[in-house]
Residue frames as a rotation matrix with the C-alpha (Angstrom) as fourth column:
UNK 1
-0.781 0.439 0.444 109.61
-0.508 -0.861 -0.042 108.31
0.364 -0.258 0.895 105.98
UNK 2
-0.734 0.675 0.074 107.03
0.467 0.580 -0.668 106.86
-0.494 -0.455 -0.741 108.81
UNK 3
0.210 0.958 -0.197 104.57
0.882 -0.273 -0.384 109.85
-0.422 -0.093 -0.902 108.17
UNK 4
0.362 -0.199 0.911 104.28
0.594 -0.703 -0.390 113.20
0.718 0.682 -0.136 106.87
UNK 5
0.988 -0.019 -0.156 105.06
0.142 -0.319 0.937 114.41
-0.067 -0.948 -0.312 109.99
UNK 6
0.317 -0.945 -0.078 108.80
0.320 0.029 0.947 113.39
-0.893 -0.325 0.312 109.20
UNK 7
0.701 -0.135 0.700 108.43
0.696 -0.088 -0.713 114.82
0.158 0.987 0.032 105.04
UNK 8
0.436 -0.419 -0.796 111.00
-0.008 -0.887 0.462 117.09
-0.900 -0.195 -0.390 104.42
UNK 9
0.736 0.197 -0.647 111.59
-0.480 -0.522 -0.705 118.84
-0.477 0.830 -0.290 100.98
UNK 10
0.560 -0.622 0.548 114.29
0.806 0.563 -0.184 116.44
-0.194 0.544 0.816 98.40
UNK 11
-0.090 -0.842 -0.532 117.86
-0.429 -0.449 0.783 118.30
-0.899 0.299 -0.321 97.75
UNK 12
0.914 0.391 0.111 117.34
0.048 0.168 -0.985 118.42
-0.403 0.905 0.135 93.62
UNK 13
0.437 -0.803 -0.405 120.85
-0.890 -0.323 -0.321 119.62
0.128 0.501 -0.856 93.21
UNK 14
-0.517 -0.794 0.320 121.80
-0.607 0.604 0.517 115.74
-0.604 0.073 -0.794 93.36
UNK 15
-0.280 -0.043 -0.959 121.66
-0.950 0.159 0.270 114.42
0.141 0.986 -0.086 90.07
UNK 16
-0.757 0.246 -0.606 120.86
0.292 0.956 0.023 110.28
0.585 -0.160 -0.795 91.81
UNK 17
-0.683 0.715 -0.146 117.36
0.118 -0.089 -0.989 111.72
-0.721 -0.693 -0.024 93.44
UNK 18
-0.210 0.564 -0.799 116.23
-0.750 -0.617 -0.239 113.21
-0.627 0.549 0.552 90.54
UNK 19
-0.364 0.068 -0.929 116.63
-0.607 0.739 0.292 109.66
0.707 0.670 -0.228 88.48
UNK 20
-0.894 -0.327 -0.307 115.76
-0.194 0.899 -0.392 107.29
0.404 -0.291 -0.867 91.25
UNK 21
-0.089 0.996 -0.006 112.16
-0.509 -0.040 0.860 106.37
0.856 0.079 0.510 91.70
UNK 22
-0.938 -0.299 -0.176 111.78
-0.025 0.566 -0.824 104.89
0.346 -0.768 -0.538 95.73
UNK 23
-0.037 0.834 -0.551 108.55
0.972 0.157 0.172 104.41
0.230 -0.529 -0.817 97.99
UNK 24
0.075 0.287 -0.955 110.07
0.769 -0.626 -0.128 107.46
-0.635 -0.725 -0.268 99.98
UNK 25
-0.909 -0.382 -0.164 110.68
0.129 -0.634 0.763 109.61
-0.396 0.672 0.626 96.70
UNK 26
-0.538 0.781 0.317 107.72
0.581 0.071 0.810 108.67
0.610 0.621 -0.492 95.24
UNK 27
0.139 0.506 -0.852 105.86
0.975 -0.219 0.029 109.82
-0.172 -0.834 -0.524 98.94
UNK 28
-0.502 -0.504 -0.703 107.97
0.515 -0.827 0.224 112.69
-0.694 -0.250 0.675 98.79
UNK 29
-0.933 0.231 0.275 106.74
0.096 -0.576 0.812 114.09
0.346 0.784 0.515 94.84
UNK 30
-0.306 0.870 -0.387 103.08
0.887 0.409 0.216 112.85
0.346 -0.277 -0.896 95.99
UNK 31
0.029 0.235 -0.972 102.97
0.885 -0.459 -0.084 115.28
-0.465 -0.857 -0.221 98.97
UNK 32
-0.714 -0.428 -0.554 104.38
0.243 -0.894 0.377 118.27
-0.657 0.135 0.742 96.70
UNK 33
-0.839 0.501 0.213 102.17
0.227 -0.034 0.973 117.48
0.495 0.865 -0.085 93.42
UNK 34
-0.372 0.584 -0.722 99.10
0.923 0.151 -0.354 116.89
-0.098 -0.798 -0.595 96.37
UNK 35
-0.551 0.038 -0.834 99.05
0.521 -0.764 -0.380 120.48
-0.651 -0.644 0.401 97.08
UNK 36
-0.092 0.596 -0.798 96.32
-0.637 -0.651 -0.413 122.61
-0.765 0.470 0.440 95.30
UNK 37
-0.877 -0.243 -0.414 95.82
-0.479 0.498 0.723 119.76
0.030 0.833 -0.553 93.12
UNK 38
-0.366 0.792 -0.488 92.73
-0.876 -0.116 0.468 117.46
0.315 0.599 0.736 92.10
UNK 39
0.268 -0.219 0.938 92.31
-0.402 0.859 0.315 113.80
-0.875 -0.462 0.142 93.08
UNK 40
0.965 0.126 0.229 92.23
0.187 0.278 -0.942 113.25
-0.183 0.952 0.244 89.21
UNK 41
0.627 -0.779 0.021 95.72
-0.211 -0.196 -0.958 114.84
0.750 0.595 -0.287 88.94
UNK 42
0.084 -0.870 0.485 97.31
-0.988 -0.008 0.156 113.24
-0.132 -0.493 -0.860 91.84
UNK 43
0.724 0.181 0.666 96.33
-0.068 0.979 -0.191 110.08
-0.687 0.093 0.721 90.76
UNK 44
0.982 -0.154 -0.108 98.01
-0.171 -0.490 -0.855 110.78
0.078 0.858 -0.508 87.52
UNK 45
0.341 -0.696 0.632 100.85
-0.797 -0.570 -0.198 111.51
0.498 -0.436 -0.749 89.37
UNK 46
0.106 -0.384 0.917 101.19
-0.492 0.781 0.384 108.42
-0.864 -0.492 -0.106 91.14
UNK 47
0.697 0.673 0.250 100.44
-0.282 0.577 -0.767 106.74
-0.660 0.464 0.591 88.41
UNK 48
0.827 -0.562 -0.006 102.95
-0.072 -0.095 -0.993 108.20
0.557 0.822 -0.120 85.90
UNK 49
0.268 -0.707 0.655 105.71
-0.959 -0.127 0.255 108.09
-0.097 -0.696 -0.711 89.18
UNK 50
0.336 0.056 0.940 105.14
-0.673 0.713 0.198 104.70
-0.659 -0.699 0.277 90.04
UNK 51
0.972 -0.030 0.234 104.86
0.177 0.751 -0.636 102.76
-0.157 0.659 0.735 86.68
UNK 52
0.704 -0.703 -0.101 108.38
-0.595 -0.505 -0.626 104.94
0.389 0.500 -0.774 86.04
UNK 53
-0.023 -0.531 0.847 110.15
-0.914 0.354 0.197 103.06
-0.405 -0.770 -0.493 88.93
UNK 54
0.349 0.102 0.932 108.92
-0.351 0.936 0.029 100.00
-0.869 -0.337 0.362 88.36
UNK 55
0.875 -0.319 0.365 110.12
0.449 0.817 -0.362 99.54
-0.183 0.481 0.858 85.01
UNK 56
0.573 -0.767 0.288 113.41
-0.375 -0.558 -0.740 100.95
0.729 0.316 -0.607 85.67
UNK 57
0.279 -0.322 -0.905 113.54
0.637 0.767 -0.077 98.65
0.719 -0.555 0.419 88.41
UNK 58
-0.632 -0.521 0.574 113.99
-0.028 -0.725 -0.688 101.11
0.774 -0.451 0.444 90.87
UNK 59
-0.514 0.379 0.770 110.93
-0.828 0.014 -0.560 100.39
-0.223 -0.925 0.306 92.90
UNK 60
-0.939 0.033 -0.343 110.04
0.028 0.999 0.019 96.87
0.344 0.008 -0.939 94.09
UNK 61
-0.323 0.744 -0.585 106.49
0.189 0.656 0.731 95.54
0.927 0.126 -0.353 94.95
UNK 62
0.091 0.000 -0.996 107.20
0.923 0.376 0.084 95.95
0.374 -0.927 0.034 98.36
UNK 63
-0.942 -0.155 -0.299 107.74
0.178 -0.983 -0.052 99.50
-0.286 -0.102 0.953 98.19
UNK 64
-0.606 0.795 0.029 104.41
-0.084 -0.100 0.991 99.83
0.791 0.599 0.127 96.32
UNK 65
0.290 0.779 -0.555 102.68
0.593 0.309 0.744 97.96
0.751 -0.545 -0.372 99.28
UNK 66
-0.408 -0.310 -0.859 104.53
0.909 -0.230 -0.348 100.31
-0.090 -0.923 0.375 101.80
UNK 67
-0.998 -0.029 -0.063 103.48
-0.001 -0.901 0.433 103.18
-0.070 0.432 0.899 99.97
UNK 68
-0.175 0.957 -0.232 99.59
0.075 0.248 0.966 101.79
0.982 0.151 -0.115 99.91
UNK 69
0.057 0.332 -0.941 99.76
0.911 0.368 0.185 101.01
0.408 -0.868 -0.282 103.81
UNK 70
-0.693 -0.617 -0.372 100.79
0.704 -0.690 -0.167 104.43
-0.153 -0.378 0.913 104.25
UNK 71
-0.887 0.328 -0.324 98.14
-0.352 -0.936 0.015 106.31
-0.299 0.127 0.946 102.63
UNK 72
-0.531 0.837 -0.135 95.32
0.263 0.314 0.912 104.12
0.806 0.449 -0.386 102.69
UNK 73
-0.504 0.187 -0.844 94.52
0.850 -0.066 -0.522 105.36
-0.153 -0.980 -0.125 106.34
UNK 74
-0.797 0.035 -0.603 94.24
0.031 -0.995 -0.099 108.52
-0.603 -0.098 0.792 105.03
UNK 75
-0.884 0.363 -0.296 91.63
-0.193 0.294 0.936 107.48
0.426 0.884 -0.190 102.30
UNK 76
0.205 0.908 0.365 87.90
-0.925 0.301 -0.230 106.71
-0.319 -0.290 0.902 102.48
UNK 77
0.076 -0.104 0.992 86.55
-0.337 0.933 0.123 103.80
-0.938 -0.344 0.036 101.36
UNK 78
0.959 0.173 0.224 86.27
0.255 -0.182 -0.950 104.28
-0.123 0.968 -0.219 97.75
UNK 79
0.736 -0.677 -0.007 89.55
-0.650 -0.704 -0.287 106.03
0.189 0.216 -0.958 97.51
UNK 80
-0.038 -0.439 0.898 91.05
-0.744 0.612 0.268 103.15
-0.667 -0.658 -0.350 99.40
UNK 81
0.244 0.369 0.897 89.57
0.164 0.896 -0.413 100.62
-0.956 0.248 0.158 96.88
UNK 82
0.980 -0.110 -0.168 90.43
-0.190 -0.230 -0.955 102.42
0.067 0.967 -0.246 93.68
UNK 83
0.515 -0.824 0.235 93.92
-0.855 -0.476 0.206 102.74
-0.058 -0.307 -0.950 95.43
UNK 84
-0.027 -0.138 0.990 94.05
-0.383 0.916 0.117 99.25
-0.923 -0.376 -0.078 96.39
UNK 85
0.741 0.458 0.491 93.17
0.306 0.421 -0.854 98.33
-0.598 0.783 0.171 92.42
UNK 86
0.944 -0.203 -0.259 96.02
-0.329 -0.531 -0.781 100.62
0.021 0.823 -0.568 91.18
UNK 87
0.229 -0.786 0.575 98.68
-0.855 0.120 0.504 99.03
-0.465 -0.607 -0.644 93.39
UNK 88
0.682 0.105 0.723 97.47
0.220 0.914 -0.340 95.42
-0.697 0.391 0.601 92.25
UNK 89
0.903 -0.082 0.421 98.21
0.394 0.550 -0.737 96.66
-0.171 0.831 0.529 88.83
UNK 90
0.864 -0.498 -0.071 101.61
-0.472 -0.754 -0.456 98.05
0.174 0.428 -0.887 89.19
UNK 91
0.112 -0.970 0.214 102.60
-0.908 -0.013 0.418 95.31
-0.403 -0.241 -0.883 90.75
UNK 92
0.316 -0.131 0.940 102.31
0.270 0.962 0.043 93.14
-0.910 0.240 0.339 88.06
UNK 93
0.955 -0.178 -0.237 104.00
-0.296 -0.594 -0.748 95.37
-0.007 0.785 -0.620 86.13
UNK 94
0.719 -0.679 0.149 107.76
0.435 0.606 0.665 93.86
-0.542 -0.413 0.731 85.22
């Protein structure tokens, strides 16, 4: 997924989406959880997404940073920097 422009809703009724933690999965919950939400509870949300992948090995480092370049645009600068601080530490998460 380039942008939200191209988001379109995850088919749940397969049993290897629902387990599999990617950049574009992660994007995907993000965008849904997003809605009428806080900044406090989408953080959360990434948070509790992201760390899941990574130690299930399901999302790599590089997915993390694809998933930062993506939605730091959208970010001030603060928001950007906290962002930028949460990425660090997931990926040094093994």
């Amino acid at each position: 997924m380039k942008s939200f422009k191209d988001y379109k809703a995850p088919d749940c009724t397969k049993a290897d989406e629902q387990d599999t933690v990617t950049a574009e999965t992660l994007t995907k919950k993000i965008a849904q959880a997003y809605h009428g939400k806080s900044n406090a509870d989408m953080l959360r949300n990434i948070l509790a997404e992201a760390e899941k992948g990574k130690r299930a090995g399901t999302l790599s480092n590089e997915e993390i940073e694809s998933f930062y370049q993506a939605f730091s645009p959208m970010l001030d600068g603060f928001q950007r920097k906290r962002l930028r601080a949460i990425v660090d530490k997931l990926k040094a998460i093994e």
